[in-house]
C-alpha positions as CSV (number, residue, x, y, z in Angstrom):
1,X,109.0,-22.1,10.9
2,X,109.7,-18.9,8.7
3,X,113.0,-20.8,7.2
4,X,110.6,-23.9,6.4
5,X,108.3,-21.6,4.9
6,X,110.9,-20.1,2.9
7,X,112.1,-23.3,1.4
8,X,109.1,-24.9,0.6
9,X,108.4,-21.3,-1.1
10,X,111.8,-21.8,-3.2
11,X,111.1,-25.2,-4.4
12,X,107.5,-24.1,-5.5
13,X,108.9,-21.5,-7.5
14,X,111.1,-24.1,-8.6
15,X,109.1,-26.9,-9.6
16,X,106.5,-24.0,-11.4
17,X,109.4,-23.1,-13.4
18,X,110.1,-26.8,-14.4
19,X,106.6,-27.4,-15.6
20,X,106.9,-24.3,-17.8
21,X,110.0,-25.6,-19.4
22,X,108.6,-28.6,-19.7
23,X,105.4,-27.1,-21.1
24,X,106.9,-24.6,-23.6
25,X,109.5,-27.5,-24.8
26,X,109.0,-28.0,-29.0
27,X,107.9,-32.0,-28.9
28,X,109.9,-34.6,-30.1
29,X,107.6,-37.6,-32.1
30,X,110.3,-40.4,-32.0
31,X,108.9,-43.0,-33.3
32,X,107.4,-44.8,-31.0
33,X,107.3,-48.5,-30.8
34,X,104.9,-50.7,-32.1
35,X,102.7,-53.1,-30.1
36,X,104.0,-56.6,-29.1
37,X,103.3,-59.1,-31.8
38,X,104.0,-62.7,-32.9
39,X,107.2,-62.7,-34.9
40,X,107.2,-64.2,-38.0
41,X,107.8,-63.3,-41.7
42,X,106.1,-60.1,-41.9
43,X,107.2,-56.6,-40.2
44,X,106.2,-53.0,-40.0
45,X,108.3,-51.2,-42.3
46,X,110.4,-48.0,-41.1
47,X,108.1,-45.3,-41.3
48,X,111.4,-43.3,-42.9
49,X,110.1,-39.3,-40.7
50,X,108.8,-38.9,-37.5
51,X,105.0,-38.9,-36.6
52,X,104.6,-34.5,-36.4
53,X,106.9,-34.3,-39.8
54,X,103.4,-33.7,-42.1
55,X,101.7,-31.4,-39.5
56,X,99.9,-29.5,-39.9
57,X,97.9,-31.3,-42.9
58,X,98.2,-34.6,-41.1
59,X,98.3,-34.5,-37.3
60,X,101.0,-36.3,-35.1
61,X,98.6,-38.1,-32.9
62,X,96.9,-39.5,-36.3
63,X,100.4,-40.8,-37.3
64,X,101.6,-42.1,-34.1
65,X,98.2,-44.2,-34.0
66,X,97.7,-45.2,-37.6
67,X,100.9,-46.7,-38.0
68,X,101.5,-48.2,-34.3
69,X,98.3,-49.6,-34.0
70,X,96.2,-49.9,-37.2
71,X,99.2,-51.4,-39.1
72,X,100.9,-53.0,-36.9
73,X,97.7,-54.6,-35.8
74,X,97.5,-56.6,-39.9
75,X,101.3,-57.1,-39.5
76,X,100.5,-58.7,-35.9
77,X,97.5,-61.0,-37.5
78,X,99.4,-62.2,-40.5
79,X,102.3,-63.3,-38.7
80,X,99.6,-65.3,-36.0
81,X,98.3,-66.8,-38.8
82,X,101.8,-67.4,-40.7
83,X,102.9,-69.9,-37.5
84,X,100.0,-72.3,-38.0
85,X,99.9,-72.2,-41.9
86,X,103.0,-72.3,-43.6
87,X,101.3,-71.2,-47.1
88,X,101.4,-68.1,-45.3
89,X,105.1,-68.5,-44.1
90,X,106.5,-68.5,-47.4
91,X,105.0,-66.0,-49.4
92,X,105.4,-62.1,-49.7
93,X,102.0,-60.1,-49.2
94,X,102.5,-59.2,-52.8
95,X,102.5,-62.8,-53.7
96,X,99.6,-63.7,-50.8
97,X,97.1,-61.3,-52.2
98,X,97.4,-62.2,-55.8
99,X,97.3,-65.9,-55.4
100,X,94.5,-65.0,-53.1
101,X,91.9,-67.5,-54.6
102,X,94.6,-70.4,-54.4
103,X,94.2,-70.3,-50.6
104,X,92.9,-72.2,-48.3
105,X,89.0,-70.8,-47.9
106,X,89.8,-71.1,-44.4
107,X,92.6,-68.3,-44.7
108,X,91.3,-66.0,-47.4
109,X,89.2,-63.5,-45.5
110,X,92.6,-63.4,-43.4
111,X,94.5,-62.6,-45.7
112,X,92.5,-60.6,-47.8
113,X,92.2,-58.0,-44.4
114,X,95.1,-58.0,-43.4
115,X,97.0,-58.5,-45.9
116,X,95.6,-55.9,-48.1
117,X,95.8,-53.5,-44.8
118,X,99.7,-54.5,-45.1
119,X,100.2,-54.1,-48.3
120,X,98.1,-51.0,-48.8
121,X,99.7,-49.1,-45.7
122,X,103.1,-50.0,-46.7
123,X,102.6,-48.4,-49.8
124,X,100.8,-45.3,-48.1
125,X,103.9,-44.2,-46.0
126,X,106.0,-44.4,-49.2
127,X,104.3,-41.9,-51.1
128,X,103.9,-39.6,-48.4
129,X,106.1,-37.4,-46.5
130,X,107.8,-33.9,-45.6
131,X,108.8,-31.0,-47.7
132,X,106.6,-32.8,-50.6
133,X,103.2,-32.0,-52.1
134,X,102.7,-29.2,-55.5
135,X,102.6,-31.1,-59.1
136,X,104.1,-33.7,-60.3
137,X,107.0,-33.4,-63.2
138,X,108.2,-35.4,-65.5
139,X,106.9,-39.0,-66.9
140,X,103.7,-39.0,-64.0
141,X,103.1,-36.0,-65.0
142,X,102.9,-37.0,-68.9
143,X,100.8,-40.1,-67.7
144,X,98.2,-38.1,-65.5
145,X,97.4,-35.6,-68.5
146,X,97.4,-38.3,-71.2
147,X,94.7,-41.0,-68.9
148,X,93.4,-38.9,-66.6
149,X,93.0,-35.4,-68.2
150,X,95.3,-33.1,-66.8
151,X,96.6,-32.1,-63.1
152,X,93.5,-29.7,-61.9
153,X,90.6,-32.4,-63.2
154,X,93.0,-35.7,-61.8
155,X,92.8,-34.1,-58.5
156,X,88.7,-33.5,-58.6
157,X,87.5,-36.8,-59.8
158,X,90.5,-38.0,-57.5
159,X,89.1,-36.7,-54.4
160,X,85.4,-37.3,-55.9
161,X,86.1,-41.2,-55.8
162,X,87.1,-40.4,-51.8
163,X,84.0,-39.2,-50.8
164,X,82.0,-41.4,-52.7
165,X,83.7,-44.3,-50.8
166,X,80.8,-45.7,-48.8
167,X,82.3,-46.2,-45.1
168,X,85.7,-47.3,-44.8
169,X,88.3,-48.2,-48.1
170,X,91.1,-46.6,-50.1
171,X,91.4,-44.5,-53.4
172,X,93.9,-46.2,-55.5
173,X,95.8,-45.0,-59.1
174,X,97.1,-48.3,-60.7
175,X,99.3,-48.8,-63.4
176,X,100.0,-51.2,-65.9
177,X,103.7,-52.3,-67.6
178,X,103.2,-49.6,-70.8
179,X,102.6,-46.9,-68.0
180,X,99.0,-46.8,-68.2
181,X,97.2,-45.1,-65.0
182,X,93.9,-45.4,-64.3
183,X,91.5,-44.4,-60.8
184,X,90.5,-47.2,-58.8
185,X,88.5,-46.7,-55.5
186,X,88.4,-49.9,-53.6
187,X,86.4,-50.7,-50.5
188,X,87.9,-51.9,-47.0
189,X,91.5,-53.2,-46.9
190,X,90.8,-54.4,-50.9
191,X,94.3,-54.3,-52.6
192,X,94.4,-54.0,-56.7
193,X,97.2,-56.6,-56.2
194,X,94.2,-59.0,-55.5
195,X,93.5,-58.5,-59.4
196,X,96.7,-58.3,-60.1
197,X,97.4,-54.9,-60.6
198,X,99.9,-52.3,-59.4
199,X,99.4,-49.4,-57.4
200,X,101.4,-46.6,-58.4
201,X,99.7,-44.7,-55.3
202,X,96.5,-44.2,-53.0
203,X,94.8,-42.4,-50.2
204,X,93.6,-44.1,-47.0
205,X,89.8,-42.9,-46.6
206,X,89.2,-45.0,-43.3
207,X,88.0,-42.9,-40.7
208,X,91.1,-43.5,-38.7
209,X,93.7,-41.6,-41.5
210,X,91.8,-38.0,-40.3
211,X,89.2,-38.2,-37.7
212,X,91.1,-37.0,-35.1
213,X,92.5,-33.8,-36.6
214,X,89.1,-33.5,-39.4
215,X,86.2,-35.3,-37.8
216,X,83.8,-36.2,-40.5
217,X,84.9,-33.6,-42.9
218,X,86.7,-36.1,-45.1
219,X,86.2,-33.6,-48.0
220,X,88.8,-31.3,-46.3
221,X,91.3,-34.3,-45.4
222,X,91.3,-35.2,-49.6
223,X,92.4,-31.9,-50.3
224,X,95.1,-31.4,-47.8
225,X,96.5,-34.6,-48.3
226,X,97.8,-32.9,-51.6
227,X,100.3,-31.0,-49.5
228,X,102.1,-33.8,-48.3
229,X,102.0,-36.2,-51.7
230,X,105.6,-37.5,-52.4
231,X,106.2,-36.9,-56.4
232,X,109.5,-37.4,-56.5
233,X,108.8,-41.6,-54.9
234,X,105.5,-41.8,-57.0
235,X,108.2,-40.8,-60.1
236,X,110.1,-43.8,-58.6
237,X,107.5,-46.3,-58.4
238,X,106.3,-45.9,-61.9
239,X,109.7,-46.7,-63.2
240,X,109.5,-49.7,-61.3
241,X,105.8,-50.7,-62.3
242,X,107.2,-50.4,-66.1
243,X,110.0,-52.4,-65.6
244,X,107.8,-55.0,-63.4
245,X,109.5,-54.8,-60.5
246,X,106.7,-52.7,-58.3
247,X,105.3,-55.5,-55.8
248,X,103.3,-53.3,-53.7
């Protein structure tokens, strides 16, 4: 009895010492795979840094969900509609949203959700990421002074637009082909592709980009997400957008 004791005392100790490991072990966001969906032409892009990599201004959990479930949720509806409609088949989202009046009426809501939810996210993950945030340099730089009057009064009338976002939708800056940048707030999934214009970058102001980490305080979410705001990609994407070749 006093032996069986004894061992079942042993392996408690044990297994408590186990669950600390456990518990005091860093976490590892691999990231995680996304939802069944149909297959078809569309895919969730590589997300190219793990889900905790822009803690603590953007929380893991918000990451892991936004990308894994809200995107891969437009992907998953596109390519359900792309194997009944072969309109849908054999265009790019680029090319979907600004032909969008050219569409069947049937398919334009559709497309217009989730293909601006597509197209915007895709773009979202780009110009995001670890190690980034601070001012940009160069030829953005040069643009933001000249159209939108300097860094500091960019960023308030930037996060301004955010707030004054009724409900869910983005905050877009577009460009044109001579490097012009303008503000552009846009409701729901709305892409300035749809007008055929190009984003040279955004924030996501649906409740779903910071609730869990910020709860309603979407004031606080604008100005963190200046931390993690990847210059050196925006810088990349406005070369592109003057040379024509920025799709989304």
């Amino acid at each position: 009895m006093t032996a069986a004791f004894t061992i079942s005392r042993r392996s408690l100790f044990a297994l408590s010492a186990g669950v600390a490991l456990v518990a005091s072990a860093p976490k590892v966001w691999a990231q995680a795979a996304a939802p069944a969906a149909p297959a078809g032409p569309f895919s969730l892009p590589k997300r190219p840094y793990e889900a905790n990599a822009l803690e603590p201004h953007i929380d893991a959990a918000t990451m892991d969900i936004h990308y894994n479930r809200h995107h891969a949720a437009y992907v998953a509806a596109l390519n359900g509609a792309a194997k009944d409609n072969g309109v849908i088949a054999k265009a790019t989202v680029g090319e979907l949203l600004a032909d969008l009046n050219q569409l069947p009426e049937s398919l334009r809501t559709l497309v217009r959700n989730n293909g601006g939810g597509h197209a915007n996210h895709t773009m979202f993950w780009e110009v995001i990421g670890p190690n980034a945030g601070g001012a940009p340099s160069g030829e953005v730089a040069a643009a933001i002074t000249r159209d939108l009057g300097g860094f500091d009064k960019f960023k308030a009338d930037f996060e301004a637009a955010g707030l004054r976002v009724f409900g869910s939708g983005w905050v877009f800056v577009t460009v044109d082909k001579a490097g012009k940048l303008s503000l552009l707030p846009r409701p729901n999934q709305d892409s300035p592709v749809m007008d055929k214009q190009m984003v040279l970058f955004g924030n996501d102001v649906w409740e779903h980009a910071y609730y869990l980490k910020y709860q309603n305080r979407r004031a606080d979410y604008l100005k963190a997400w200046w931390n993690v705001v990847n210059w050196t990609k925006i810088e990349e994407r406005y070369a592109a957008a003057k040379a024509g070749k920025l799709a989304i």
